[in-house]
N, C-alpha and C positions, 0 to 999 in steps of 0.2 A: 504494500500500500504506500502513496507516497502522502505527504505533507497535507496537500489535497487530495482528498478522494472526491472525484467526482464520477459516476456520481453515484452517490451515498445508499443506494439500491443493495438491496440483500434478498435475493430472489432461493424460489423455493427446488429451482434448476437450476446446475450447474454449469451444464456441459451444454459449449457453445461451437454449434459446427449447423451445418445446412444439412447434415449428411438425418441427422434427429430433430432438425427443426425445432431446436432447441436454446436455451439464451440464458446468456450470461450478461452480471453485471459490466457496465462499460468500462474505458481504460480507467485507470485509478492513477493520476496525475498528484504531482508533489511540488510545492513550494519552500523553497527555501526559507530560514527565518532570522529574522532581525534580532540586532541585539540590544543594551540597555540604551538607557538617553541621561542626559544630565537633567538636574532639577530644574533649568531653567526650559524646561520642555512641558512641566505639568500643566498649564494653562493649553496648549497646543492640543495636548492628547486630552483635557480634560472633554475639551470640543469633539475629537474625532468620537470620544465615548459614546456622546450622546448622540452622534450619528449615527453610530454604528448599531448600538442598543436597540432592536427591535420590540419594545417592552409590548406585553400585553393591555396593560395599561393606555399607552400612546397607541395601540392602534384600535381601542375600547371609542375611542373619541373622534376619529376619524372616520371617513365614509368606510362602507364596504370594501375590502378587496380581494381580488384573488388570492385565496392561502391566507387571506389575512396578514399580508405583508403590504407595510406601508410602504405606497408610490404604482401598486398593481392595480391600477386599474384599464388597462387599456393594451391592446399587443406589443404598441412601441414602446411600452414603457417598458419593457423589459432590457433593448437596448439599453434606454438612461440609465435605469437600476447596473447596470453594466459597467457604465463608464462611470456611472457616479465612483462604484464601489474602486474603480481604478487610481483615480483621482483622490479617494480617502486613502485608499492601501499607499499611493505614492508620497503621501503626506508624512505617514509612517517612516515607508523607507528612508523618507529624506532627514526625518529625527534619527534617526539609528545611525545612516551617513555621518551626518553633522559630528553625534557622539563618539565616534571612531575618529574623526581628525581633532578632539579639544584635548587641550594640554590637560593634566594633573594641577585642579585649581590649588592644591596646596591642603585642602580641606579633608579629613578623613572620610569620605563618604563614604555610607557603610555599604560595603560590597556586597554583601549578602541579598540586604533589598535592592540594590543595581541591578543584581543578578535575577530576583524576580520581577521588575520591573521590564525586566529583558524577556522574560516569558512570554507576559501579559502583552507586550507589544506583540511580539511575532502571533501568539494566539487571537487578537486581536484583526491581524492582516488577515488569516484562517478566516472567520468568522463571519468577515464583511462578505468576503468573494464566496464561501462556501453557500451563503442564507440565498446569494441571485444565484449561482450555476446550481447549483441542487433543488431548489425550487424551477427553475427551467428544463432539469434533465426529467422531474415528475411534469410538468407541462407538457413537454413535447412528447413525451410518451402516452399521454391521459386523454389530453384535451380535446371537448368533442367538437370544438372550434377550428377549420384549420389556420384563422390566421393565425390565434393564438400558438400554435404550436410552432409557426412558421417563425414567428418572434421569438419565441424561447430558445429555437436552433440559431438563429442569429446567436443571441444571448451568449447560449453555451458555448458557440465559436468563436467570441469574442474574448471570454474569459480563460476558455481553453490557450489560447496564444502569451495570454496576458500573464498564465500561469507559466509559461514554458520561459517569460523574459523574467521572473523571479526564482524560476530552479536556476537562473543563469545567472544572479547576481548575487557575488562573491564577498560581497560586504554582509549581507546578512550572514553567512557563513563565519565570515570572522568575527563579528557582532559577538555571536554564540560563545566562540573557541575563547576572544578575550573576558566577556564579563560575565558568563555563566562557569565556564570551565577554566580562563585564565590559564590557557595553556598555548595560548596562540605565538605566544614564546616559547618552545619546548624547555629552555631552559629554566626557565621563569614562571613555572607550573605552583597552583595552590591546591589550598582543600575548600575553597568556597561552596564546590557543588554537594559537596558529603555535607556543609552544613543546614543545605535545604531540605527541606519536609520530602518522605518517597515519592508524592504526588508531582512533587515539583523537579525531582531526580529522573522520575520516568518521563514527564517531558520533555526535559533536558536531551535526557541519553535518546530518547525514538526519535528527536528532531535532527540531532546530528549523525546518527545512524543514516536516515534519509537522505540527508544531504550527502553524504559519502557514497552513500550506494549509487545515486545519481548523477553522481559524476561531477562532484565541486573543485575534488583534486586534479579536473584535467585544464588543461592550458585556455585559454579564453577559443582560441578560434574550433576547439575540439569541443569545446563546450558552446559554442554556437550551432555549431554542428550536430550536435546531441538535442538539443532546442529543436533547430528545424525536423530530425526525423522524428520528434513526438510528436509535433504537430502535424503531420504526415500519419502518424499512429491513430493520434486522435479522431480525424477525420475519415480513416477508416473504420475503427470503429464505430463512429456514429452513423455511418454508411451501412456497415453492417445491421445495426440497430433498430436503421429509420426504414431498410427493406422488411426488417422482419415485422413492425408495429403497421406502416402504410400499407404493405403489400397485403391481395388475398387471391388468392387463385381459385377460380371458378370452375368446372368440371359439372360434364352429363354422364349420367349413365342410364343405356335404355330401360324398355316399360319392363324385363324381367328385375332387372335390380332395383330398381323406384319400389315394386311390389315390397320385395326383402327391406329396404329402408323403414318403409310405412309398417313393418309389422315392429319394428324399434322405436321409431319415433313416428309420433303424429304429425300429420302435416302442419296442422296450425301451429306446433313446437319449432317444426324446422323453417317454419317463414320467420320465427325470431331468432335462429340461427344462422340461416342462410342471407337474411335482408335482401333481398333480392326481388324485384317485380316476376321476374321469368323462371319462377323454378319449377318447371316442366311446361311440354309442349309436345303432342303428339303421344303421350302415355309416355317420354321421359323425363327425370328429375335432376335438376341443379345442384347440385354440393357444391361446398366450397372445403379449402382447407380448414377454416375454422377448428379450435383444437379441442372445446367439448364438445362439437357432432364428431369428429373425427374418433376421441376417445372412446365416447358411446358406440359409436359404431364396430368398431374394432371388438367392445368387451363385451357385447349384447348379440352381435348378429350373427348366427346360425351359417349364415352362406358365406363357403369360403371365397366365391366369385367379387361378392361385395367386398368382403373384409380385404382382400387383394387388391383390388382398384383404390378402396379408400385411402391404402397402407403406402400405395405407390406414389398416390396422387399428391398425397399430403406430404410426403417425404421429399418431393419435387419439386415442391413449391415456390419455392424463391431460386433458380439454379445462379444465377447472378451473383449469389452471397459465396461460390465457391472461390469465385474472381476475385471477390473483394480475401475472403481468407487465405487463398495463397500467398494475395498483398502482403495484408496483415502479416503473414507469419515469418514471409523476407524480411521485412520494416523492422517487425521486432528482432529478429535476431540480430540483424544489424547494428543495431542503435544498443542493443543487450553488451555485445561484444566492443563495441565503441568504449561501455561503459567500464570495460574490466571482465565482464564476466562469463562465464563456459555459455551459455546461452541466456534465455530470456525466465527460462523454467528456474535456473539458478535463481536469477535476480529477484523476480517474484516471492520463490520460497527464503529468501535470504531474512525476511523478518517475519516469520509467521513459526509456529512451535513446533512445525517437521523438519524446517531450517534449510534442508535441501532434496534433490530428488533421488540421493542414493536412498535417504529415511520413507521420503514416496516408494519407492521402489520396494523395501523390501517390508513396510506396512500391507502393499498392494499383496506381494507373493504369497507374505503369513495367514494375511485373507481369504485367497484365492487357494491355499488351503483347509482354512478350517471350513468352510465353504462345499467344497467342490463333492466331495460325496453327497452329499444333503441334496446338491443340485443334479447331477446324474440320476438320482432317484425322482425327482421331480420330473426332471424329462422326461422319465422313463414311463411315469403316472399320463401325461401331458398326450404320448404316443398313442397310448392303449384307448384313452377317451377320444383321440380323434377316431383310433380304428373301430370304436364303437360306436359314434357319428355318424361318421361320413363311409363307413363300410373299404377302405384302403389303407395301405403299409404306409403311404408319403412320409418323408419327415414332417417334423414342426417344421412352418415358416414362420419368420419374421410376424405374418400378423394373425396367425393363431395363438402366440403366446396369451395375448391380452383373454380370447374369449376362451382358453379351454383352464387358466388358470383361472379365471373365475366362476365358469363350468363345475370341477372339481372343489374350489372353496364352497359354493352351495352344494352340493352334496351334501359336503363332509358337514357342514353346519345343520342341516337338515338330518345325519346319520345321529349325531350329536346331541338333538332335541328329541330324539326318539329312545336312545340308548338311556336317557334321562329322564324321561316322561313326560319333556316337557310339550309344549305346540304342537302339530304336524306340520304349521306354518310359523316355519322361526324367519322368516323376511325382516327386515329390517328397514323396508320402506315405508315413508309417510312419517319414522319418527324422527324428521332430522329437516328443524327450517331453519331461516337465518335469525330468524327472533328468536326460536329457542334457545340457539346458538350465543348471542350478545346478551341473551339474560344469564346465560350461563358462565361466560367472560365476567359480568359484573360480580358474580355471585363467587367466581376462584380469586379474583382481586380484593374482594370485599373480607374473606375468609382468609386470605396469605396474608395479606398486606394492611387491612383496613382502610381500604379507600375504595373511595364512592366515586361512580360511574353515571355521571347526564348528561342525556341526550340534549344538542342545543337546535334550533331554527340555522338552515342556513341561507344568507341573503344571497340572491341570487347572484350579486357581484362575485361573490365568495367559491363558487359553484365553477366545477369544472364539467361535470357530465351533462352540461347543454350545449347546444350549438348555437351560440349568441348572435351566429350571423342569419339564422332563421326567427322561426317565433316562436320564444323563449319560453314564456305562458303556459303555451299548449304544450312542450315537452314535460314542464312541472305538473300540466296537470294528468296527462299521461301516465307518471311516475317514476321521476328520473331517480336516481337510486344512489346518489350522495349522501350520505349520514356524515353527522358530525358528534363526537366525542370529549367532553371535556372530565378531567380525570381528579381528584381533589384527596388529600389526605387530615384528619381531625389537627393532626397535631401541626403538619409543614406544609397545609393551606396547599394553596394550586400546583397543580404538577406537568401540568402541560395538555394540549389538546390532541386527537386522534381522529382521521378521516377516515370511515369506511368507504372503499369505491369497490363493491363488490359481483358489477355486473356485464360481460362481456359489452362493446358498441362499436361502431363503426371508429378507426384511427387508434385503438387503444391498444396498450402495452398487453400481449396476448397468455400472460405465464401469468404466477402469481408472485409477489415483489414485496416488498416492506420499503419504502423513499421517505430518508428523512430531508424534511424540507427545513428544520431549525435544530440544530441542535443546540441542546441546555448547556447555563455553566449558572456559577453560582460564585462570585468571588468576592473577596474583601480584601481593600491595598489602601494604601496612603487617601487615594482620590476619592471613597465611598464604596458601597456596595453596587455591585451588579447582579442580579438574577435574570437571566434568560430561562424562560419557559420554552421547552420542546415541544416542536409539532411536526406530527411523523403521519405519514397515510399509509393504509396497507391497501395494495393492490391486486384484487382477484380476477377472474372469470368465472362463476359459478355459474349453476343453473338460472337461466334467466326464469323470470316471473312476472304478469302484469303488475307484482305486487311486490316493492322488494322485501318489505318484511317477512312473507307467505310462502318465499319463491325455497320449495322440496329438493333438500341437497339429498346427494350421499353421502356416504360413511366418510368416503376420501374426502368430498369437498370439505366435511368438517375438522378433516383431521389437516387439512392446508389452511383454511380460516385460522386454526387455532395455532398452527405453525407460526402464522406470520403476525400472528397474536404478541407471542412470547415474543420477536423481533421489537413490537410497539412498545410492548411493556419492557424492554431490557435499556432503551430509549429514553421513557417516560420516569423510569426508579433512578435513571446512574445520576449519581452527583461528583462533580467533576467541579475542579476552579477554572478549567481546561475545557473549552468544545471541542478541541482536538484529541481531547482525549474521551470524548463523551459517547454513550451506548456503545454504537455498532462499530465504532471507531477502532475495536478492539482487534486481537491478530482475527484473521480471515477466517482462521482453521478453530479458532473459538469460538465465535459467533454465534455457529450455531446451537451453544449447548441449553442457553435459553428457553429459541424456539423450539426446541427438542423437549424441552422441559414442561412445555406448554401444550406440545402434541399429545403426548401420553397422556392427560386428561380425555383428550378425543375418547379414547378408548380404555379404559380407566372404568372399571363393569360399575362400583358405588356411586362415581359420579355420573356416569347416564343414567343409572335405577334413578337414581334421586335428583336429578335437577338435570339432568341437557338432554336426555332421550325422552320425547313424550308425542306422543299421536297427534298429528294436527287437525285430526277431525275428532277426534275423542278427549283428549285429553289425557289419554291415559300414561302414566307413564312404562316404559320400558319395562320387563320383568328383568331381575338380576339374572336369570339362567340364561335369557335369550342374549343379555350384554355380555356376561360371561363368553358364551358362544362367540359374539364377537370378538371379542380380545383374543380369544383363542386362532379365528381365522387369519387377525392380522399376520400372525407366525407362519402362516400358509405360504408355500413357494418363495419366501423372504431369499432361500438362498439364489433364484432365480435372478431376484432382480438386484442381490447382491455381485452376481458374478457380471452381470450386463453393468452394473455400475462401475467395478472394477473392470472391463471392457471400455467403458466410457473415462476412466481418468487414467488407464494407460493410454488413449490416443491422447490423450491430451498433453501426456507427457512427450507423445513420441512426436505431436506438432509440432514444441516449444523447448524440445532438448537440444543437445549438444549436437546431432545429426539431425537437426529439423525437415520435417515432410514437407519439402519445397523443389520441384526439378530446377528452381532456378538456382538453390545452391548445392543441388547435386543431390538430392534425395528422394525419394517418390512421392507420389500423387496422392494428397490426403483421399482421396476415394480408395486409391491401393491400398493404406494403410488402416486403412476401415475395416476394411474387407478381412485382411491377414487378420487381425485384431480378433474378429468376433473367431475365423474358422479357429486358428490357435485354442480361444476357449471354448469353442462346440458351441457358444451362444448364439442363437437363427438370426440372421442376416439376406436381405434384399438390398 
């Protein structure tokens, strides 16, 4: 991760390739940072504070805005918010300048506070640039507006460059080494930083960590050059990005597969899936890639004709994204190896708790055994149900996994309720909405932590799930499906706000995501206190619904809701004097122990008897045998999708390693390396 992470996205999929039509967070860009200022600077920065300071408060009193950040109200203002934040962060720099060329007034100033003083600026520079590109990277992925989005991508290219001319300035760098660490002298080295508080040590040591890794010790014109191929990087990535959110691919298939469709989903479901005027004509039906018809279809359809088309069709969908990841994966290596290091996979893992990809590597292998029987026998269950299907020996492909693992999970869930005494009908449909869902949330926040959960009104300025350039009215009254979340503790008052966007639309970010748009800090220095309130939005696609409260998930969808739950809430708890150090900001490979932590409530048999499983037409709730039953299925073919995972982060490695999968520097074609990848582990592959 570097300095800046833009953008601040923690998504519920990792693995970024066309090959899975799958997406990953975008580049994670880093900023260099400044170091202390003399006291004749407090008046200056006392100013930029209050610019900078997005209080809840100050924007309590102002009109409506987007995100509830003040200066959003309109596309271009995104640019200004852009430049503004340029213009304060250069105000900064030029204090920290200044400090670097003044003599020793003669006065003991106490170093220690210099040295925090030096924090708080460089966190500061963070802080400003992070609130507009992080609030623009959720923009252009959400918004159901396109200028608005069209404005945020400005935005984020704007600050994206703006970031690459501050990894490049070498004064904030030594800023750091002299008044935080005081060793910008080797010889002349102290202990000032041993005598700041851990919080203030861990900043310290991850800011100059970053700055090293990216490249501060190399010469100016090497480090211009380092500059331009990120912003080369960046651009790619967000190319990658902006194909997979803009883009949707459309596809027919005749009147025998339209049949097989209709006996999975209803037509009037798939006009809110498809969005499309023309879906069928002449007895044939319109699909699109869309990723929950695609999923449904794949876990639910009986015909292998269909699930083959679907599996193909949607795996296809973007083929342009393969161009831009070759790019990508030149660019990186390039600009990785510019930097010092074996490749781009090094540099990445160089601050995260595997450290590198020998420790990748032989985590993957130890897995990929304790695994690999579990999974043989799976397959082998997998074989036997198709040949009892569809009447032939074929292998598994690629898209019978989805329907015949789910096939055999009701079975066994159904062998289960009977070997028990329990139902005949242990289904699990109808007890799972999204209100059931968020009352459920309140009630595990309420019970861990003691804090209260209310829902607010949100102004339509506010509002990202309309399309401001139609009429707006009529979408609200429709049912646009933006919820808003304000989060409160008895004893430490407000804790921050939370956006539910929990419903596929046209232009939206197509996975499920966690984007914080503000992250908290909480500080106290010579100048007064600051508290920043965090505001973070979780991002899904669930089952659409006229209704968003009403709208009937599955097991899975709640078990991703409450994933990216744990995300909001690991956001909305962390207390930090630091937003660079704040929630998710954490290493990569921790992150998600949170949302992990949050998940297993999903399925947690006490907590669905008693409070998040209950009939939406009854009321009833859940019986414990039948949630037990559940919890039990989860374990079901796990090491399946264990060994395809580890299938998915060995290409990952073998894109971004030392021999990266590029013909342009002499390696094969990420499709070939696709390929080898799954036959190596017998995992089914198209």
């Amino acid at each position: 991760r570097d300095f800046f992470r833009s953008p601040r996205r923690i998504c519920a999929v990792h693995i970024s390739c066309e090959h899975q039509k799958q997406h990953s967070s975008g580049g994670q860009l880093h900023f260099q940072r400044s170091r202390s200022f003399s006291s004749s600077a407090h008046h200056g920065r006392h100013t930029i504070r209050r610019s900078l300071s997005l209080s809840a408060a100050s924007a309590s009193v102002d009109s409506p805005t987007l995100f509830s950040l003040p200066g959003l109200s309109h596309p271009s203002d995104f640019a200004q918010l852009a430049n503004k934040a340029i213009r304060d962060c250069n105000s900064i720099r030029q204090e920290l300048a200044s400090a670097l060329n003044e003599e020793d007034d003669g006065v003991n100033t106490n170093q220690v506070e210099k040295a925090k003083r030096t924090l708080h600026l460089l966190d500061d520079i963070s802080n400003v640039v992070c609130t507009v590109i992080d609030a623009a990277e959720l923009c252009r992925s959400t918004h159901a507006t396109p200028q608005w989005r069209n404005g945020a991508s400005d935005a984020f290219g704007i600050l994206s460059e703006y970031i690459g001319s501050l990894n490049a300035d070498d004064r904030l760098y030594r800023s750091l080494r002299r008044f935080v660490f005081n060793d910008e002298d080797k010889d002349n080295s102290s202990e000032i930083i041993t005598q700041l508080s851990p919080e203030y040590q861990r900043m310290a040591t991850a800011m100059r960590k970053e700055f090293e890794r990216d490249g501060i010790h190399l010469q100016y014109t090497q480090r211009e050059e380092a500059r331009e191929l990120n912003n080369v990087i960046v651009g790619l990535e967000s190319l990658f990005s902006n194909n997979i959110t803009e883009k949707t691919k459309y596809y027919n298939v005749g009147e025998e597969l339209a049949v097989e469709v209709e006996k999975v989903i209803p037509r009037h479901v798939l006009g809110q899936l498809v969005r499309r005027d023309d879906l069928s004509s002449d007895g044939s039906m319109t699909l699109s890639s869309d990723n929950l018809l695609t999923n449904t279809l794949l876990a639910h359809s009986p015909s292998p004709q269909l699930r083959k088309e679907v599996y193909l069709e949607s795996n296809t969908a973007i083929p342009e994204n393969l161009k831009v990841l070759d790019a990508l994966i030149e660019q990186r290596h390039i600009h990785s190896t510019l930097l010092g290091y074996k490749s781009y996979a090094h540099r990445v893992l160089s601050d995260r708790m595997v450290e590198n990809p020998q420790n990748v590597a032989k985590f993957l292998n130890e897995m990929e055994k304790r695994s690999r029987g579990m999974f043989e026998k799976e397959m082998e269950l997998m074989m036997k149900a198709k040949q009892y299907v569809e009447g032939n020996s074929q292998q598994i492909q690629a898209w019978d996994v989805p329907f015949y693992s789910n096939f055999i999970k009701a079975q066994r869930q159904h062998q289960r309720s009977q070997e028990e005494g329990g139902d005949s009908d242990d289904s699990t449909q109808g007890y799972f909405t999204v209100e059931n869902s968020i009352n459920g949330m309140k009630a595990l926040v309420s019970d861990l932590f003691g804090i209260r959960v209310k829902e607010v009104e949100i102004p339509i300025e506010e509002r990202w799930d309309i399309d401001t350039s139609t009429n707006a009215q009529d979408q609200l009254a429709a049912g646009a499906g933006l919820r808003k979340f304000e989060f409160h503790h008895e004893h430490d008052g407000a804790l921050g706000s939370m956006y539910f966007d929990l419903h596929p639309r046209d232009g939206k970010f197509v996975h499920a995501a966690h984007f914080t748009i503000r992250c908290g800090r909480n500080r106290e220095d010579d100048i007064g206190s600051d508290r920043q309130l965090p505001i973070v939005a979780l991002v899904c696609n669930l089952s659409p619904s006229s209704s968003s409260s009403n709208a009937l998930l599955s097991h899975s969808e709640v078990e991703t809701l409450y994933h990216e739950f744990g995300h909001g809430v690991h956001s909305l708890l962390s207390r930090c004097s630091f937003q660079h150090l704040s929630g998710t900001r954490a290493a990569m490979d921790f992150v998600e122990t949170p949302s992990h932590f949050f998940e297993t409530f999903a399925r947690d048999p006490s907590f669905l008897s008693r409070i998040l499983a209950r009939h939406y037409t009854t009321g009833e709730p859940m019986s414990e045998l039948r949630a037990q039953h559940l919890k039990q299925s989860h374990n079901d073919f796990r090491s399946v999708e264990v060994q395809t995972q580890i299938v998915h982060s060995r290409f990952d490695q073998a894109l971004f390693g030392e021999n990266p999968c590029s013909p342009a520097l002499g390696g094969s074609s990420t499709t070939d390396a696709f390929e080898r990848l799954h036959r190596e582990a017998g995992v089914p592959f198209a």
